[in-house]
N, C-alpha and C positions, 0 to 999 in steps of 0.2 A: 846521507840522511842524518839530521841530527838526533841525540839519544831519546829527549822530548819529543820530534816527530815517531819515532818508532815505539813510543809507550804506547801498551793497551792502557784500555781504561776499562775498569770493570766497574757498573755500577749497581749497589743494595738498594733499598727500599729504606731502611734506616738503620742504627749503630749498631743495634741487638743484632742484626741480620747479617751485618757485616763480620762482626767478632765472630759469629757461627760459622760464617763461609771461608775466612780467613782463616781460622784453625781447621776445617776440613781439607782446605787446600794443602797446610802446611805439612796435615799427616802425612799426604797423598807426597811432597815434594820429598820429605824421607824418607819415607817407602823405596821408592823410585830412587833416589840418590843410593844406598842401600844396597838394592839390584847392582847397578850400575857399577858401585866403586866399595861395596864393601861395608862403610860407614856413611854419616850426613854427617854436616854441621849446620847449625842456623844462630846466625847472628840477631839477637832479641830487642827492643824497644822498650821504652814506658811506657808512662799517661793512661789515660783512661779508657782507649780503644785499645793499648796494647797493653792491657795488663786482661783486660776482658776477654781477649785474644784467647791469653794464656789459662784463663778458668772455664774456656769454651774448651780447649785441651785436653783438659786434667777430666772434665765428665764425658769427653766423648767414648764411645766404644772403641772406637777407631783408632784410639792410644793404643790396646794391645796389639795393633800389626805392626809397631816401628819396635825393633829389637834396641830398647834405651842404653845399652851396653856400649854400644857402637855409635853414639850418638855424642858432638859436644856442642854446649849451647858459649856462646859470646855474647857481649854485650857492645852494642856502636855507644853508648856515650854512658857517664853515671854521672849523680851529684858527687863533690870531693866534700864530705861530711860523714861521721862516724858511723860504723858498721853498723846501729841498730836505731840508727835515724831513718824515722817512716817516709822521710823521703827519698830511699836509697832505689835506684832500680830493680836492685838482686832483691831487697828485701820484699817489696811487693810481688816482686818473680816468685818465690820461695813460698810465700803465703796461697797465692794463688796456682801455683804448676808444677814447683819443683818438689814438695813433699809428697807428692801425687805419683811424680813420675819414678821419685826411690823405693815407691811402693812399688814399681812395676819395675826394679831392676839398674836405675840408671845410677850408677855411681857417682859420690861427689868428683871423683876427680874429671869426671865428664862437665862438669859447670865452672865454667871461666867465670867468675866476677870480678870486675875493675876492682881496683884499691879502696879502699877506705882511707878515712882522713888522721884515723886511731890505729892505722895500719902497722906495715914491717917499716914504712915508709916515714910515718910519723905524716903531722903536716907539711908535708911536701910535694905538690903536684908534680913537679917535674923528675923525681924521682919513681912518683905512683905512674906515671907516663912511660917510664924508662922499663917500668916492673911488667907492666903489662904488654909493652912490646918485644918483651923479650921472653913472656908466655908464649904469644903469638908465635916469635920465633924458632922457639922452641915444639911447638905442636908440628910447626911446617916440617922441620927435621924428619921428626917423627915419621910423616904420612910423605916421608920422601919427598916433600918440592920443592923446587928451588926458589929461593928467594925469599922474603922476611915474614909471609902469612900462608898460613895454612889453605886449603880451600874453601869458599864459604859456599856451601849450597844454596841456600838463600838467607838474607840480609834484611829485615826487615826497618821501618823506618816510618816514626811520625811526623809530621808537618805542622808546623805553628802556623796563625793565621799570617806572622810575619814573613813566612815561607821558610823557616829555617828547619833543619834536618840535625838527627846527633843533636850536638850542642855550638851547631857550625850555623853564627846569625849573620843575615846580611851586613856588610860594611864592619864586619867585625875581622881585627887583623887572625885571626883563629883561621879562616874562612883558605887564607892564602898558603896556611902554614905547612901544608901538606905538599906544596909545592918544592919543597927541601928535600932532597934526595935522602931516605931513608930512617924519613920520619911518619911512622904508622899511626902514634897516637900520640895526643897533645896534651900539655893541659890549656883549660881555658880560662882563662884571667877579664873579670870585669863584664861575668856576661849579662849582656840585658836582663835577665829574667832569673830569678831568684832560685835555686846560690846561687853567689856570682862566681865559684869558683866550681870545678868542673872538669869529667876527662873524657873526650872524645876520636873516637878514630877520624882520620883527617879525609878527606875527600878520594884521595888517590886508594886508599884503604877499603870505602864503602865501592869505589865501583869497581874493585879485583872480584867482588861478588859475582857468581855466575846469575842470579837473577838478584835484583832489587823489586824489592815492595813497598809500594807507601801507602800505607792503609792511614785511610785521614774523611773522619765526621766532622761533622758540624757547620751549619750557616756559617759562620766566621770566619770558616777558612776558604768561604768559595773563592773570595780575591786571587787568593795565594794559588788556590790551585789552577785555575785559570790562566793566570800570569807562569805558572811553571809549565803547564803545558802551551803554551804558547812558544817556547823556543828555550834553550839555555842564554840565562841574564846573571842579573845581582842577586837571585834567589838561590842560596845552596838547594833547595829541591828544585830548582831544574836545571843543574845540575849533577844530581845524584841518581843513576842507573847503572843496568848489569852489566855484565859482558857480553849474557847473552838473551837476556832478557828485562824488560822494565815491567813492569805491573802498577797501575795507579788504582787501588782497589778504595776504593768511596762509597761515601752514604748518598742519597739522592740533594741532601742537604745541600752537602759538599761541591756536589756538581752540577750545584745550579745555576752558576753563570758559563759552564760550559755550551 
């Protein structure tokens, strides 16, 4: 079976709805991770359903049953532009979850953010690539696993209408680059959509994740998701999924050409 045939599909009513169910689920997913092994991780998303995600978080109650100690957040892709450019992922993270969550205990050193462009790295994506793959490597050490990433409890992940994931677009040589044995994260040079420059984890990266999520609103992207669930093609969303689970978590919007 293919990872597209075996996705659930969960669908909202609309975006508001989705960003509240989407963060109750994710308490629930480190909770449970937690029990299980001790600590969670969850690999985080931007845009505007996943930053909403993350402010449906920060006010729920439900924040106080994940012990934030034991907790580390990741990021699948970021703009390569200066630490305090409001277009950074971590910065709208920060704004909306993560000052929230240090109230309730969670340590900086529990929040992974990709490089900056005013970094250790300077402007250098293939250095900011190199830095944060070997964060990665370095956590797996840590939590005892073999090989160059840590566990990811879940992974979450938006959808462009173009169907792209992270910052992995169709037809874009980005897309292939993870097909090089022991390459976790890239940069990405000339991408369609504004910055052009960019660092994202490469595809073999997002599906070590024990569950994938792609929580994705809006009419505009029914195309895309329709086309991704329909089979693995030329859309990095289909295919991007778990190891042991896929989740397509949508607005009615979204899944209206399903």
């Amino acid at each position: 079976m293919s990872p597209s045939a075996a996705a659930e599909v969960v669908v909202h009513p609309d975006a508001d709805s989705l960003a509240a169910a989407v963060a109750a689920r994710l308490l629930v997913r480190l909770v449970d991770a937690q029990v299980a092994r001790g600590r969670a991780s969850a690999v985080l998303t931007g845009g505007t359903v996943g930053t909403q995600v993350l402010r449906e978080v920060a006010a729920s109650p439900a924040a106080r049953a994940v012990d934030w100690t034991r907790v580390s957040l990741w990021w699948g892709d970021e703009r390569f532009v200066p630490a305090d450019d409001p277009d950074r992922n971590a910065g709208q993270a920060k704004e909306a979850v993560l000052d929230a969550l240090a109230a309730l205990g969670m340590p900086a050193s529990g929040v992974h953010a990709m490089p900056a462009s005013d970094g250790a790295d300077g402007d250098d994506p293939d250095a900011a690539a190199r830095r944060y793959a070997a964060e990665l490597a370095e956590a797996a050490r840590e939590e005892g696993v073999t090989g160059p990433l840590p566990v990811f409890d879940v992974l979450m992940l938006g959808a462009g209408p173009d169907g792209h994931v992270a910052s992995l677009f169709p037809g874009h040589p980005s897309l292939e680059a993870g097909d090089v044995d022991g390459v976790e994260v890239i940069p990405v040079r000339d991408a369609p959509k504004p910055p052009p420059t960019r660092l994202s984890l490469t595809l073999p990266a997002i599906t070590s994740a024990e569950e994938v999520w792609l929580v994705v609103a809006g009419e505009e992207k029914a195309p895309a998701v329709a086309e991704a669930l329909a089979g693995p093609g030329r859309l990095p969303a289909s295919r991007a999924h778990g190891a042991s689970r896929t989740l397509w978590l949508v607005d009615r919007a979204a899944a209206s050409r399903l």
